[in-house]
KEMARLO-562066 format. One line per 8 residues: their letters; for each residue x, y, z of N, C-alpha, C. Coordinates in nm, 2 decimals, padded with zeros to 4 digits. Example, Ala and Ser with C-alpha at 12.3 -4.5 7.8 and 13.67 -1.06 7.14 Angstrom:
BEGIN
as	01.32/-00.57/00.78/01.23/-00.45/00.78/01.32/-00.33/00.78 | 01.28/-00.22/00.71/01.37/-00.11/00.71/01.29/00.00/00.79;
END
This chain:
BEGIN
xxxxxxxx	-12.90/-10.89/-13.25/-12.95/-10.77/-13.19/-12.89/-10.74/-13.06 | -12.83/-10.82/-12.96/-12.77/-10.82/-12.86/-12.65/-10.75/-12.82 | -12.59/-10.73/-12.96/-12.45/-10.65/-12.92/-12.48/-10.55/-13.03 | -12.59/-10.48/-13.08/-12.63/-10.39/-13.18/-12.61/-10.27/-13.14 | -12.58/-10.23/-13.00/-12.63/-10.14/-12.93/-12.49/-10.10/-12.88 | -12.37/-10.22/-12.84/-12.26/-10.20/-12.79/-12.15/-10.05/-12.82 | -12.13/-10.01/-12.67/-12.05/-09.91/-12.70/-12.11/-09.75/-12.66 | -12.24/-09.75/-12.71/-12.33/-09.66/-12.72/-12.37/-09.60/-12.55;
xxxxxxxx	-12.35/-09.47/-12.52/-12.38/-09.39/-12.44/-12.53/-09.35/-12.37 | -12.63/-09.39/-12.29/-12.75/-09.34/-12.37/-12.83/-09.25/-12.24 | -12.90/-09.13/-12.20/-12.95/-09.08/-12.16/-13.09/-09.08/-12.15 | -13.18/-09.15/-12.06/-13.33/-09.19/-12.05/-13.38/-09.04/-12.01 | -13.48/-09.01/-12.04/-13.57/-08.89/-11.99/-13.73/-08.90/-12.00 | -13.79/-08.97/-11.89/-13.96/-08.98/-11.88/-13.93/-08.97/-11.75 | -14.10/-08.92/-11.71/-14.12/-08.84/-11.60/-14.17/-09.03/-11.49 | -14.19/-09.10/-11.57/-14.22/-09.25/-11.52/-14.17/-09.32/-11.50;
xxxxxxxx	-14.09/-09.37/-11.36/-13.97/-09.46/-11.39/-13.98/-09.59/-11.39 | -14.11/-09.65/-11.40/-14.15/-09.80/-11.44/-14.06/-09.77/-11.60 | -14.13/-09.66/-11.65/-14.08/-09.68/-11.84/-13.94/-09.65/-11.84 | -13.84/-09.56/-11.75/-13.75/-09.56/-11.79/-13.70/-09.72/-11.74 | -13.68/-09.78/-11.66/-13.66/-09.89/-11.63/-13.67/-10.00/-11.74 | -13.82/-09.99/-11.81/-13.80/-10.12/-11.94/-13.71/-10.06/-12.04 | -13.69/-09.90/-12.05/-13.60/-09.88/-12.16/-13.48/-09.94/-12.11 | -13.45/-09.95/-11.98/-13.29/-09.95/-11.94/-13.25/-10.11/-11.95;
xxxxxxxx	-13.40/-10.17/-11.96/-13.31/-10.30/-12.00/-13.30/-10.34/-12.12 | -13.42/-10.27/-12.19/-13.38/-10.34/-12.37/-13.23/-10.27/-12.43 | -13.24/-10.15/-12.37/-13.08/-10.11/-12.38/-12.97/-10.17/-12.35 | -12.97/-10.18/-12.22/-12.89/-10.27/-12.17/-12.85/-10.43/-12.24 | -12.98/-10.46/-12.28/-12.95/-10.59/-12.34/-12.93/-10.59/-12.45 | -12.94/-10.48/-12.51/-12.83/-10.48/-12.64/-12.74/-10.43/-12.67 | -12.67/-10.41/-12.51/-12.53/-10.37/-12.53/-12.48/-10.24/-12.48 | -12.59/-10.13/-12.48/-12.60/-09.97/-12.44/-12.54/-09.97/-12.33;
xxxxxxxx	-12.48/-09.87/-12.27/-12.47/-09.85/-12.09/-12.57/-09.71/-12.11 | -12.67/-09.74/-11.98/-12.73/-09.61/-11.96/-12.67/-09.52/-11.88 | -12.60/-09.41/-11.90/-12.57/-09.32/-11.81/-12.58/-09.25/-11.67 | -12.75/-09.26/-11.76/-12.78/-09.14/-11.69/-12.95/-09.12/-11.70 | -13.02/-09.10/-11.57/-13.17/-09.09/-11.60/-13.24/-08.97/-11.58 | -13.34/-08.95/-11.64/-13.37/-08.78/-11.58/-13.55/-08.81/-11.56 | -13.61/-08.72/-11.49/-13.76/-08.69/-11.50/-13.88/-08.61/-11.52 | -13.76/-08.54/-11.56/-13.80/-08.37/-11.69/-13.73/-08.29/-11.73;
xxxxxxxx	-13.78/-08.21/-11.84/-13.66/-08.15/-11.89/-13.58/-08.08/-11.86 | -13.64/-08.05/-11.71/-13.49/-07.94/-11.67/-13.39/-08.01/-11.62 | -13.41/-08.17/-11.59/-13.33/-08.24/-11.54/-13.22/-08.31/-11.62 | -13.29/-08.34/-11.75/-13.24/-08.37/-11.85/-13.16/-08.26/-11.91 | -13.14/-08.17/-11.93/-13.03/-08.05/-11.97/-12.93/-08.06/-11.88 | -12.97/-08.09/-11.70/-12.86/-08.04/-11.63/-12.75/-08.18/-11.63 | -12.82/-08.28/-11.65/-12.76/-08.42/-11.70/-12.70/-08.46/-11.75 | -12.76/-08.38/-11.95/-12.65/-08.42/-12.05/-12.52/-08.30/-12.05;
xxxxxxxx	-12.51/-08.25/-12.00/-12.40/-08.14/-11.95/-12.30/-08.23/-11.88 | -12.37/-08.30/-11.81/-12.26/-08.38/-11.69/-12.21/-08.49/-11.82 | -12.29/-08.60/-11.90/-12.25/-08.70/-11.89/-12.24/-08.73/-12.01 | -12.25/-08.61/-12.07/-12.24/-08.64/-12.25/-12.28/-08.73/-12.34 | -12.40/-08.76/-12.33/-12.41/-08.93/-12.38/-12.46/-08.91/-12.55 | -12.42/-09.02/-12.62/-12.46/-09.10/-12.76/-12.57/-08.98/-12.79 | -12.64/-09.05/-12.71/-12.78/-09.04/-12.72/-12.87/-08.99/-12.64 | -12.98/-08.92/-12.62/-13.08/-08.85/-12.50/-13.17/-08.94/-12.59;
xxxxxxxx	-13.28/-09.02/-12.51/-13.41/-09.03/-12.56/-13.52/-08.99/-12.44 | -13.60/-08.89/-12.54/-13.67/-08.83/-12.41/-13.79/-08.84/-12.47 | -13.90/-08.82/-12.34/-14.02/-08.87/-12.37/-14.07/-08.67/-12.39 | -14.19/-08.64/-12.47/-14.27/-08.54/-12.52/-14.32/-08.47/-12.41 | -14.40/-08.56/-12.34/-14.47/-08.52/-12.21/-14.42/-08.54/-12.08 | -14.41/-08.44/-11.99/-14.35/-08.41/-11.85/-14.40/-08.29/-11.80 | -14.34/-08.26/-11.70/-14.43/-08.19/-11.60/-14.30/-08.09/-11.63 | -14.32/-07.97/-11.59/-14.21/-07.88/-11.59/-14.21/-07.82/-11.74;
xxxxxxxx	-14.07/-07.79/-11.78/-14.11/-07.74/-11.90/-14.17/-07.84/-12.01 | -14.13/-07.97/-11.99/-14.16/-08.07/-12.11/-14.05/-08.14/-12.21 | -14.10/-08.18/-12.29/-13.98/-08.23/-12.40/-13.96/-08.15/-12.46 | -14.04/-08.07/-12.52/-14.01/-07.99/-12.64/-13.93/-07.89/-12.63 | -13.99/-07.82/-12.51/-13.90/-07.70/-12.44/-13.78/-07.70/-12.43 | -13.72/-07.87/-12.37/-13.62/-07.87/-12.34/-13.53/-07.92/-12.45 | -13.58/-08.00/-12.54/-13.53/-08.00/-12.71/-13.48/-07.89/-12.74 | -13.54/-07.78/-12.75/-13.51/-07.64/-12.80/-13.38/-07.56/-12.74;
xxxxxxxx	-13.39/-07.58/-12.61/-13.29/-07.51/-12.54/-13.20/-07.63/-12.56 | -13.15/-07.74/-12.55/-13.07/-07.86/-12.60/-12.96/-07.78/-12.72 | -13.05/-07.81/-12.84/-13.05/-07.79/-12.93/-12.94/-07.64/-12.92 | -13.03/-07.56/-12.87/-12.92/-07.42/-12.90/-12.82/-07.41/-12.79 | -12.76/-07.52/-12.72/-12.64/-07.51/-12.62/-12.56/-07.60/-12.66 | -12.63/-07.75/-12.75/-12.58/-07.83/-12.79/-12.60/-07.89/-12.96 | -12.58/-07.80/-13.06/-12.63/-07.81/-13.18/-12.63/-07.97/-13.28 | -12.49/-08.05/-13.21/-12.46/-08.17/-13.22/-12.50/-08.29/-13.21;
xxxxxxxx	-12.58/-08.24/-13.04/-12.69/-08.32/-12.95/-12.80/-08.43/-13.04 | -12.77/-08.56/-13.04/-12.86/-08.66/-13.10/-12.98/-08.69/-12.99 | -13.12/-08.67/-13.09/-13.21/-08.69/-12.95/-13.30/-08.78/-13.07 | -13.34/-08.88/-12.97/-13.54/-08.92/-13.04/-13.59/-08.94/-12.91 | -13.68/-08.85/-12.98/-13.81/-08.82/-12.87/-13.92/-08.96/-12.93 | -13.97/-08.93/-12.77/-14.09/-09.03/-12.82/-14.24/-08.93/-12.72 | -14.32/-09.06/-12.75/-14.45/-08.95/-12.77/-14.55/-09.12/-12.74 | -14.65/-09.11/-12.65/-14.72/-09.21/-12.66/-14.85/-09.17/-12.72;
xxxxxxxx	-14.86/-09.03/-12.83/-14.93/-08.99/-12.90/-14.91/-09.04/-13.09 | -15.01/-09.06/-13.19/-14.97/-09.07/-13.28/-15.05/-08.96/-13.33 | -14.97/-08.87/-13.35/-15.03/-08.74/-13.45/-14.94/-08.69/-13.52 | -14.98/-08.58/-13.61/-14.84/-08.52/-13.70/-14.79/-08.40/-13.63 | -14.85/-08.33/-13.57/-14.87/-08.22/-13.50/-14.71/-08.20/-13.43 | -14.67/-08.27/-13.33/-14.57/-08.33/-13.25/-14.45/-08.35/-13.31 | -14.45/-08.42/-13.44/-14.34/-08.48/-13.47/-14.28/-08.35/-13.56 | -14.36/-08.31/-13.63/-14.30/-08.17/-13.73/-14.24/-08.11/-13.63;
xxxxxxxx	-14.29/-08.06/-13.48/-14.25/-07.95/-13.40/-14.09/-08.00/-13.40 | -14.09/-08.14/-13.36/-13.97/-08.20/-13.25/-13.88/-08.19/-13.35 | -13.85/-08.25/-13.51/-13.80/-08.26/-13.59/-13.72/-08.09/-13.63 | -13.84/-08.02/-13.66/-13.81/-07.81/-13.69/-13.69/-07.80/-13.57 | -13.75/-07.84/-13.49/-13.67/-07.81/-13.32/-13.55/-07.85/-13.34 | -13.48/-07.95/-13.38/-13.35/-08.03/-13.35/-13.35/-08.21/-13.36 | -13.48/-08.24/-13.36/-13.46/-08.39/-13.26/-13.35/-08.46/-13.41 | -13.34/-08.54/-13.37/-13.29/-08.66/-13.47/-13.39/-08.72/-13.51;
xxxxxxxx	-13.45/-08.82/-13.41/-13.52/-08.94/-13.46/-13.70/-08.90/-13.39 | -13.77/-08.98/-13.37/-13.94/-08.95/-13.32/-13.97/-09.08/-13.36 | -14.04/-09.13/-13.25/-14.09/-09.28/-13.22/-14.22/-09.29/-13.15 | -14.34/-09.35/-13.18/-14.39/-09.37/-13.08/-14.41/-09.46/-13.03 | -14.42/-09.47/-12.83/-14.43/-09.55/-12.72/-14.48/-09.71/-12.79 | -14.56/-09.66/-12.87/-14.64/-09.78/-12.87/-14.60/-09.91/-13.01 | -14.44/-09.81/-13.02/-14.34/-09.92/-13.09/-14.32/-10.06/-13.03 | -14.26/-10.17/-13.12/-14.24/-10.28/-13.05/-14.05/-10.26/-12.99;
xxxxxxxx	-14.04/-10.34/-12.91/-13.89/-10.32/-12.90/-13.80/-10.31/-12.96 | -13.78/-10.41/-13.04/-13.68/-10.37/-13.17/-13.70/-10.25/-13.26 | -13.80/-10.19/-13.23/-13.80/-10.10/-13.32/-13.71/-09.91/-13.28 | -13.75/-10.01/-13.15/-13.71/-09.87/-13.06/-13.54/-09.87/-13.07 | -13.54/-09.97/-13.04/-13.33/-09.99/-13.08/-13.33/-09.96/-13.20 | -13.34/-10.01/-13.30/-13.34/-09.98/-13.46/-13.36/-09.80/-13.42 | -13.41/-09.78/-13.37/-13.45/-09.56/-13.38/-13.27/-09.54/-13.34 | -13.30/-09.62/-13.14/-13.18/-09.55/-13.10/-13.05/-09.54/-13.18;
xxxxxxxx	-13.07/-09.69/-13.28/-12.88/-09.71/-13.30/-12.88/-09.60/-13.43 | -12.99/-09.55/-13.55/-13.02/-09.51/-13.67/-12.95/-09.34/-13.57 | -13.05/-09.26/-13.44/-13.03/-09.21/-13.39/-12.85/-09.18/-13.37 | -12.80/-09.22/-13.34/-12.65/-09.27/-13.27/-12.55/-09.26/-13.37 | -12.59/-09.29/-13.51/-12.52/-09.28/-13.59/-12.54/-09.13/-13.68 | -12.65/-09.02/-13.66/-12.70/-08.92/-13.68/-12.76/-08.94/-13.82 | -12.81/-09.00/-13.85/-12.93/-09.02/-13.91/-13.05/-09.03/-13.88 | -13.16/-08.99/-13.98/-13.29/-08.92/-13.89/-13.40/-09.07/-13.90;
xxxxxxxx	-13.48/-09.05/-13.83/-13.55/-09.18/-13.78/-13.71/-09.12/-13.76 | -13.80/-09.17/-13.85/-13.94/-09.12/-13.81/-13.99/-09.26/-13.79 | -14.11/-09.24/-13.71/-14.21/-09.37/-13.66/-14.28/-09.39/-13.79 | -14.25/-09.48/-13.87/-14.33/-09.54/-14.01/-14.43/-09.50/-13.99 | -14.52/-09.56/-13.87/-14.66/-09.54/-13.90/-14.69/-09.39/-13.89 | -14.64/-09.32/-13.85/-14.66/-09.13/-13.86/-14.59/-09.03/-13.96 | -14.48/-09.11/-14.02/-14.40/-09.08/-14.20/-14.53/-09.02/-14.27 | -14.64/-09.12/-14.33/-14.74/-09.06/-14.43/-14.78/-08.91/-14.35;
xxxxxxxx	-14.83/-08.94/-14.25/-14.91/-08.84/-14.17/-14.84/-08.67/-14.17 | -14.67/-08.72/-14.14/-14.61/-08.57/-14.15/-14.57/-08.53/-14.25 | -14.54/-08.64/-14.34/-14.55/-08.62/-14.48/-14.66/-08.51/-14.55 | -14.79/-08.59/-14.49/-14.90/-08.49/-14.58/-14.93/-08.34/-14.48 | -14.87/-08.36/-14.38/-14.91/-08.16/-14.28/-14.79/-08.11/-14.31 | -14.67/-08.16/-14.38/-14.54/-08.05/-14.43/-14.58/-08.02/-14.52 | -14.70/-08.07/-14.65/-14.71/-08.12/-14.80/-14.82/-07.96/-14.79 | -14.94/-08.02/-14.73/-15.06/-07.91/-14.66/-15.06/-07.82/-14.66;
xxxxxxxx	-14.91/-07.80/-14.50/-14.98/-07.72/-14.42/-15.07/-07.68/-14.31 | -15.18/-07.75/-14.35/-15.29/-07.72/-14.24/-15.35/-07.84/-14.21 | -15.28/-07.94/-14.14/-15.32/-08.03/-14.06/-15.39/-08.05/-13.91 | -15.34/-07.91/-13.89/-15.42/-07.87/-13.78/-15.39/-07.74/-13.77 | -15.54/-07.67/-13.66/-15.51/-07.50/-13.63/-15.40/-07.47/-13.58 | -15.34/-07.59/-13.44/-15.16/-07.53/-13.45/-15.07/-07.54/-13.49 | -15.07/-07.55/-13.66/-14.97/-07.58/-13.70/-14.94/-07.41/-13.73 | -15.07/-07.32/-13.72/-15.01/-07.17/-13.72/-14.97/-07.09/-13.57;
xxxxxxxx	-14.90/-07.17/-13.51/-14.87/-07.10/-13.38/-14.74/-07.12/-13.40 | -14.66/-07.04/-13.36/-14.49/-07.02/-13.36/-14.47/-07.15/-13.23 | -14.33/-07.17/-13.26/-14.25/-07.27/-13.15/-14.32/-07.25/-13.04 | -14.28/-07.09/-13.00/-14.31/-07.04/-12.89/-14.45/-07.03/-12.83 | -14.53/-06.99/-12.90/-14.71/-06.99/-12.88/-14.72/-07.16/-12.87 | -14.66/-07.25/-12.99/-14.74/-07.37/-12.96/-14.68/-07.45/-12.80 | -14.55/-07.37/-12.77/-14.50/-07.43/-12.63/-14.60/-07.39/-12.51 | -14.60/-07.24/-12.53/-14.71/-07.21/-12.44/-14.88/-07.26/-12.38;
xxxxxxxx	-14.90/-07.27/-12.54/-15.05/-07.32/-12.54/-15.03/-07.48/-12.46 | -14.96/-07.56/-12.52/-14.92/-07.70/-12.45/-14.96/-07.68/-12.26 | -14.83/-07.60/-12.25/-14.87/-07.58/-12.04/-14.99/-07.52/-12.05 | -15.04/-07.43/-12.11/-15.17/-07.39/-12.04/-15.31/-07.44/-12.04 | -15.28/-07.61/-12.17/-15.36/-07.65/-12.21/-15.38/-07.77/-12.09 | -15.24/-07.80/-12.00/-15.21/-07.90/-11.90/-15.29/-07.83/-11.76 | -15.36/-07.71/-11.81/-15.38/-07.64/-11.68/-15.30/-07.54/-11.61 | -15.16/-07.52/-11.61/-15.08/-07.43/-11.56/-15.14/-07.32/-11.59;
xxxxxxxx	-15.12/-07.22/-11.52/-15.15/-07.04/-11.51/-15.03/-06.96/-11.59 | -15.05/-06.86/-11.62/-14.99/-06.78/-11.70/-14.85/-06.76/-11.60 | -14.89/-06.72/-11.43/-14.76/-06.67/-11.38/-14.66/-06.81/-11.35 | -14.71/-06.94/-11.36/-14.65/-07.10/-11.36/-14.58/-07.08/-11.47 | -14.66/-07.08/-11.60/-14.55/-07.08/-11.74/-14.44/-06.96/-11.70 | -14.49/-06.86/-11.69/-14.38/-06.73/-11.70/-14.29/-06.78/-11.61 | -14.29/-06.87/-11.49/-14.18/-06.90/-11.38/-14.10/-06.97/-11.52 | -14.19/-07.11/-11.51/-14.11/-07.26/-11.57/-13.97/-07.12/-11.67;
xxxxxxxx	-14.05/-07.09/-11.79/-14.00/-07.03/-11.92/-13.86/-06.92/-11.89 | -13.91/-06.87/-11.76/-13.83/-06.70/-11.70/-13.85/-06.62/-11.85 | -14.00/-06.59/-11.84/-14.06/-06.47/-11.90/-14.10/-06.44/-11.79 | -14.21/-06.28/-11.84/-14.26/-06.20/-11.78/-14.36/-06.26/-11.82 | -14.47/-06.26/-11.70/-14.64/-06.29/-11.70/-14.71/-06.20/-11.83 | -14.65/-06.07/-11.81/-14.70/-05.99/-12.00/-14.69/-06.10/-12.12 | -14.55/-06.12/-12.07/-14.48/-06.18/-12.22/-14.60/-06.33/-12.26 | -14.59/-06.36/-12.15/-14.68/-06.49/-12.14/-14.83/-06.44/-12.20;
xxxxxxxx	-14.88/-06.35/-12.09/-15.02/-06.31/-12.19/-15.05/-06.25/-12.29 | -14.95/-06.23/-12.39/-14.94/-06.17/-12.51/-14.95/-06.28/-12.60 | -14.86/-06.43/-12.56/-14.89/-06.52/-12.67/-15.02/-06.54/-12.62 | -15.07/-06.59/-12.51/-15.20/-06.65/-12.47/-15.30/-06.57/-12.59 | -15.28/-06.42/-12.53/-15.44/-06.37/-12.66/-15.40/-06.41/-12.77 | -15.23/-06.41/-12.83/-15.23/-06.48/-13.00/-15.27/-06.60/-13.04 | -15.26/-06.67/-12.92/-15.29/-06.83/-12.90/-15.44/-06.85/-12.91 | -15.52/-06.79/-12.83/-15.68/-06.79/-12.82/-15.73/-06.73/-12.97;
xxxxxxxx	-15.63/-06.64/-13.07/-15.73/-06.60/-13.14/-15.68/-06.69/-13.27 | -15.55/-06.75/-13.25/-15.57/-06.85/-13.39/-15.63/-06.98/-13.36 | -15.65/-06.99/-13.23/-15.75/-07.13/-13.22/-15.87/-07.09/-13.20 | -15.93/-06.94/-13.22/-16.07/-06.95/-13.15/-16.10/-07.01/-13.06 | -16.03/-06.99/-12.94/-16.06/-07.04/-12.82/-16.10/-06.95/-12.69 | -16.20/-06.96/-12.59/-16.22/-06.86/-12.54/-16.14/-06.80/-12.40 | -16.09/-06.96/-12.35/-16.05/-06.98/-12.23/-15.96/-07.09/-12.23 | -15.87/-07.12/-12.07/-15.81/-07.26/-12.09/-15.85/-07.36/-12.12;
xxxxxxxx	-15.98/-07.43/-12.05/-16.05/-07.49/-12.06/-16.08/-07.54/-12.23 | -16.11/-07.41/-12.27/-16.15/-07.46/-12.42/-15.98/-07.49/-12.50 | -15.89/-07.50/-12.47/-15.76/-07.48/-12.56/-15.74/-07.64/-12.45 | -15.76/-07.68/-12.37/-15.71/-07.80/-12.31/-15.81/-07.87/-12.38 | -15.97/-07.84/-12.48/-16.05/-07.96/-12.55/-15.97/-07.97/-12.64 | -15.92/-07.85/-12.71/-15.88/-07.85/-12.83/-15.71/-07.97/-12.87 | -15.63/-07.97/-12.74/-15.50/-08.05/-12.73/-15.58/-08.17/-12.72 | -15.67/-08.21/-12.63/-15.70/-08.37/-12.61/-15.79/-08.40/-12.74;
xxxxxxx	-15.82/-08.34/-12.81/-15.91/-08.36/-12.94/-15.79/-08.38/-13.06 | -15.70/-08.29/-13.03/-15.56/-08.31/-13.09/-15.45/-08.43/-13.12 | -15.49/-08.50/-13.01/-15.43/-08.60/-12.90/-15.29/-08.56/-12.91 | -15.26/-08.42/-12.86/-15.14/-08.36/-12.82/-15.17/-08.37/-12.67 | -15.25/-08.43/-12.57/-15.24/-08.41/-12.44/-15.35/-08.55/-12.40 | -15.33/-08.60/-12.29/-15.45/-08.73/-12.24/-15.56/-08.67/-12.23 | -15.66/-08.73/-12.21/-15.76/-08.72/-12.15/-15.76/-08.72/-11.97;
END
């Protein structure tokens, strides 16, 4: 396992740097050079621009626009771009989005270490990598359908609902995004009325009941 990794380029992205730090050494000790580190996604775009790497593994949740967001725009500047996201969430919700979006591979945190290498190198070689234990799960909400009420919100509504559900304000998203505060409250009412929700408050029960967001 020690030289499994050798050769390999790799780009860290969590907003935590206790976590990116243990990633940088199981990396490192199997060979990876880390490039390059980032602490959200707008940091992470301006990064992999600079340093080209293997690989981006970037965490779901961050402050700013997030992972997903920044998956997307990745994705359409860099269509080649190998990414596994991770997520210290296990739901299906997440992993359909990140996968539709671009990702390569989707792992969750609460992998053991080897498994995380086994994503990166599977990752690296552009082959796709799902977290076993969440395979059945997105298996059966592709199969469905309706594994959850957001699986009917567009990319774009389910991005938005995410910040507003973290508490951000409509004219915060419209900055992060560079929309218009309209544009913003046009998904919000499409958002409120396929989750029956009345307010933020109620759309931030509905993510942590999701466990698309902490408690």
């Amino acid at each position: 396992m020690s030289a499994s990794l050798a050769g390999l380029n790799i780009l860290l992205t969590d907003d935590h740097a206790i976590v990116r730090m243990g990633f940088r050494l199981l990396l490192e000790g199997a060979g990876a050079t880390v490039t390059g580190e980032a602490g959200s996604g707008e940091e992470a775009l301006r990064l992999y621009a600079e340093v080209a790497p293997d690989v981006l593994v970037m965490d779901v949740s961050m402050p700013g626009i997030g992972g997903l967001a920044a998956l997307e725009r990745l994705c359409a500047r860099h269509p080649d771009a190998r990414v596994l996201m991770l997520s210290a969430h296990q739901d299906a919700v997440i992993p359909v989005r990140a996968l539709k979006a671009g990702a390569t591979g989707y792992l969750c945190k609460r992998c053991l270490p080897e498994e995380f290498l086994q994503a990166v190198r599977q990752v690296a070689h552009g082959r796709r990598y799902l977290d076993p234990e969440l395979a059945q799960q997105v298996a059966l909400a592709q199969i469905s359908g309706t594994a959850h009420p957001a699986d009917t919100l567009t990319e774009k509504e389910f991005t938005v609902f995410l910040q507003l559900a973290k508490g951000r304000t409509v004219n915060q998203v419209a900055q992060d995004f560079h929309l218009s505060a309209s544009t913003v409250g046009t998904h919000l009412y499409h958002i409120k009325q396929k989750l029956n929700a009345a307010n933020a408050a109620e759309l931030a029960v509905i993510a942590m009941r999701s466990g698309l967001m902490e408690a």
